[in-house]
C-alpha positions, -999 to +999 in steps of 0.1 A: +147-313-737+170-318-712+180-357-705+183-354-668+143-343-665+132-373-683+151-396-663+140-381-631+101-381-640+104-412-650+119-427-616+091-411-598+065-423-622+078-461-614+070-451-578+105-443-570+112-417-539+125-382-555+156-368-542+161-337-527+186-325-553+163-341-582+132-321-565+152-286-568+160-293-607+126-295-615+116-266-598+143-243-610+131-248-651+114-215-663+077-214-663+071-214-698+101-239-711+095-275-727+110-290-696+079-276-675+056-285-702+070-322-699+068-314-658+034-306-656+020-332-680+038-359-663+020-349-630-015-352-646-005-384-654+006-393-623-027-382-605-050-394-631-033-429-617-035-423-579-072-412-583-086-433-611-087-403-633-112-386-611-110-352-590-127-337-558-146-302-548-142-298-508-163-267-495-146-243-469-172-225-444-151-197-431-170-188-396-148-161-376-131-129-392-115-104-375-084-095-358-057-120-353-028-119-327-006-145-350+001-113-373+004-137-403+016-113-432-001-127-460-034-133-440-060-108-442-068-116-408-036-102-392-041-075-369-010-058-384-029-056-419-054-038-404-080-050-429-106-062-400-111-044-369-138-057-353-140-100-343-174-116-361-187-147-359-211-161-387-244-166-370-250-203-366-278-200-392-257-188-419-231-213-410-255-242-410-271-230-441-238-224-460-226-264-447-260-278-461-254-254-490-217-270-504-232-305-496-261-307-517-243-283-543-221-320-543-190-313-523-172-343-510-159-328-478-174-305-453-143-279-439-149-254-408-123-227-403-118-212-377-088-186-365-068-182-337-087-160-325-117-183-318-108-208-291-109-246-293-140-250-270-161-227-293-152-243-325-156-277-313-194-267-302-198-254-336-186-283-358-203-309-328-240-289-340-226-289-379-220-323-377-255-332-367-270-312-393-247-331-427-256-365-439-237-398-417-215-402-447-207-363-449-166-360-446-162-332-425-127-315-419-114-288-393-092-263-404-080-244-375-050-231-352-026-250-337-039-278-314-028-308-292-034-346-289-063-344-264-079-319-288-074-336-319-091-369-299-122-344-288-125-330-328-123-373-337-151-380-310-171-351-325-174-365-357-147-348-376-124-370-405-097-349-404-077-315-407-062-291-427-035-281-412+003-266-430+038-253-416+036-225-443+065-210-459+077-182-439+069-198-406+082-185-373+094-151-400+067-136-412+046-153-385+038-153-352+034-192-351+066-213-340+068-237-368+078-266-344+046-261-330+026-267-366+045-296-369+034-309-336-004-299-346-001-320-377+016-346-354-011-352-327-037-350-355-023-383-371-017-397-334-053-389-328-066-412-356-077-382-384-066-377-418-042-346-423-044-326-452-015-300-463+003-285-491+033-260-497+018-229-492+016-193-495+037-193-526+050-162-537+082-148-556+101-141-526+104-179-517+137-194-529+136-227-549+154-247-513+125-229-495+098-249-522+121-280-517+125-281-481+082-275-475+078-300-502+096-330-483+078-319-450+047-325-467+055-357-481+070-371-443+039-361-426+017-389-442-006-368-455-041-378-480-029-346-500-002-319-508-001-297-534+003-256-536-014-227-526-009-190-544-005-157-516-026-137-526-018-100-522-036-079-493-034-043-496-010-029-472+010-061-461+046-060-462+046-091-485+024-071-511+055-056-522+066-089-538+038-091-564+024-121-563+036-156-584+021-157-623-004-189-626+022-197-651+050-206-626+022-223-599+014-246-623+052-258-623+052-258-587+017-280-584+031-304-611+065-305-591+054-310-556+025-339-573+059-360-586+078-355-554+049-367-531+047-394-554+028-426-551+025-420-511+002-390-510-029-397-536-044-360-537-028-329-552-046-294-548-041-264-567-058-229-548-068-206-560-092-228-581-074-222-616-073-246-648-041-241-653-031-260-619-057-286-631-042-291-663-010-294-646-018-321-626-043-309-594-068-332-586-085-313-553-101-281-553-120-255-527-151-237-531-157-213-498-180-190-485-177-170-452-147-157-437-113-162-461-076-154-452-070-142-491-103-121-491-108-090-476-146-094-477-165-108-447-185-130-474-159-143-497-189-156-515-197-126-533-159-118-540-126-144-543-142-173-532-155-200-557-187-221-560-189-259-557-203-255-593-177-230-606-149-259-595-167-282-612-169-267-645-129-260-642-129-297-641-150-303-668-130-276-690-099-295-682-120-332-692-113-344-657-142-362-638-157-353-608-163-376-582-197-380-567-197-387-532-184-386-498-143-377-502-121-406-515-089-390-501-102-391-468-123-425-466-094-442-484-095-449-525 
C-alpha cells in the first residue's frame, strides 16, 4: 500500500480540503490495485457519514427527443449523430403519468428534462402543470439547457427546488456549448435561490487524469448538494464511440475519488449509470428515468437503458445501504 494514499484519505476524512496534486494521485492508481480498493472503501465511509448511512432514488422524466443544434458528441440527441430525426414531445399525459409514476414508486425528487431544443417558455409551462399534479412536499428539479438569472427566478417561482445542471468534460470541444456559459447557468441558479446539482461527467478513456482533476474542483467550488460521476455511454456512429467506453471497474475509482475531494462540503455523491459497483464505492444518489434519455437511443428509455425506481432500490439493498423515504434530503437540507 502506498504511504502517501493513506495519509491523504485520511486528511480528507478529518474534513480537510484535498489538494489538486493529492486529487491527481488518487486518480492515477490502476483500477484493480489495493490503493483503489483502500480509495473506494474510504469514500463509502465518508458518505455513509455525510448522509447518515442512507441513500436516494431521484426519477428523471425525459420529455423532448429529437434533433439538437448543440451537436453534443456523446448525446444521442445531437443532430450530427443522426440517431433522431424528427423533434417529439411526450404528450402531457404520459408526462404527468410518468411524474406520478416515480413518486409513488418512492422517489425523492421529481426531475424534468428538457433539451435545447425545447425553449424555456415551453418547459416552464410544463413543469408549472407538473408541479400542480406532485404532492407540496414533492422535490422537483429541472434539468435543462443553459439559462439566466431571470429564468432561474421564474423556474424558483414555479415551484421548482433546484437544477441539474454540469460543464461536462469536453465542453466548448466536442460541444457546441461555450463552457463559460454553463458556468454562468450554474451561477444564476444559486443566485436565484435553487439547489444545484452536478458531477464530473461523461467519463470516458479519452479524458486525461488533469481533465478528471480540473472538472472535479469545479464541482466542488460551485456549492453544489451533490457531485459524483457519470459513464458516456457509446452511441452508434459518434466520433467518441471510437474510444470504447470506461470499464465499471475504473468508474468506481473515479466515484470514490471525486466523493473524497468534494469532501465534507458537498453531502451527495452519484454514480450513473445505476451500477453497484459505484454504490459500493461510495455513491449515495441514484436515477431511475423514463422518457427521452441522452445515453438511449430509444424514445422510451423505459423499455431499454433506463432504470426503475425499484430496480435502484434493490442495487441499494444488494450493497446493504438504506434507502431513504421521503422528500430528497440533499435538496431540503440533512
Amino acid at each position: 500500500m502506498n504511504r502517501r494514499v493513506k495519509e491523504i484519505v485520511a486528511r480528507s476524512l478529518a474534513g480537510k480540503t484535498m489538494e489538486a496534486a493529492e486529487i491527481k494521485q488518487l486518480f492515477s492508481f490502476p483500477a484493480i490495485s489495493e490503493e483503489s480498493y483502500y480509495i473506494q472503501y474510504a469514500a463509502r465511509i465518508l458518505n455513509q457519514e455525510l448522509n447518515d448511512g442512507l441513500a436516494e432514488v431521484h426519477g428523471q422524466v425525459g420529455i423532448i427527443s429529437g434533433p439538437c443544434p448543440c451537436n453534443c458528441q456523446f448525446c444521442s440527441f445531437a443532430a450530427s449523430n443522426r440517431i433522431f430525426h424528427q423533434q417529439r414531445q411526450e404528450s402531457w399525459e404520459n408526462i404527468r403519468k410518468q411524474c406520478l409514476d416515480l413518486e409513488t414508486a418512492g422517489a425523492n425528487a421529481i426531475y424534468l428534462m428538457g433539451t435545447a431544443a425545447l425553449p424555456f417558455q415551453g418547459f416552464l409551462e410544463i413543469a408549472s402543470r407538473v408541479r400542480r399534479q406532485l404532492r407540496p412536499e414533492t422535490v422537483m428539479i429541472a434539468n435543462i439547457a443553459d439559462f439566466g438569472y431571470q429564468e432561474a427566478l421564474a423556474l424558483k417561482a414555479a415551484g421548482l427546488t433546484g437544477v441539474y445542471h454540469a460543464l461536462r468534460l469536453g465542453e466548448g470541444q466536442v460541444t457546441r456549448i461555450s463552457p463559460a456559459r454553463r458556468r454562468e447557468s450554474m451561477q444564476s441558479a444559486r443566485q436565484a435561490g435553487l439547489k444545484l446539482g452536478t458531477c464530473v461527467e461523461p467519463v470516458g478513456p479519452e479524458h486525461s487524469v488533469d481533465e478528471l482533476v480540473e472538472k472535479t474542483l469545479l464541482t466542488r467550488e460551485m456549492g453544489a448538494v451533490f457531485s459524483g460521476a457519470a459513464r458516456r455511454i457509446d452511441i452508434p456512429g459518434s466520433p467518441l464511440a471510437v474510444h470504447g467506453m470506461s470499464s465499471k471497474a475504473q468508474m468506481a475509482l473515479t466515484v470514490a475519488v471525486v466523493a473524497l475531494a468534494t469532501g465534507q462540503g458537498v453531502a451527495g455523491n452519484c454514480t450513473h449509470e445505476p451500477d453497484i459497483t459505484g454504490v459500493m464505492a461510495g455513491a449515495s444518489l441514484l436515477w431511475a428515468e423514463s422518457g427521452s434519455n441522452p445515453r438511449d437511443t430509444c424514445e422510451a428509455t423505459e423499455n431499454h437503458r433506463g432504470f426503475s425506481v425499484s430496480r435502484c432500490m434493490e442495487i441499494f439493498r444488494e450493497a446493504e445501504v438504506e434507502v431513504w423515504s421521503g422528500p430528497s434530503r440533499l435538496f431540503n437540507g440533512r
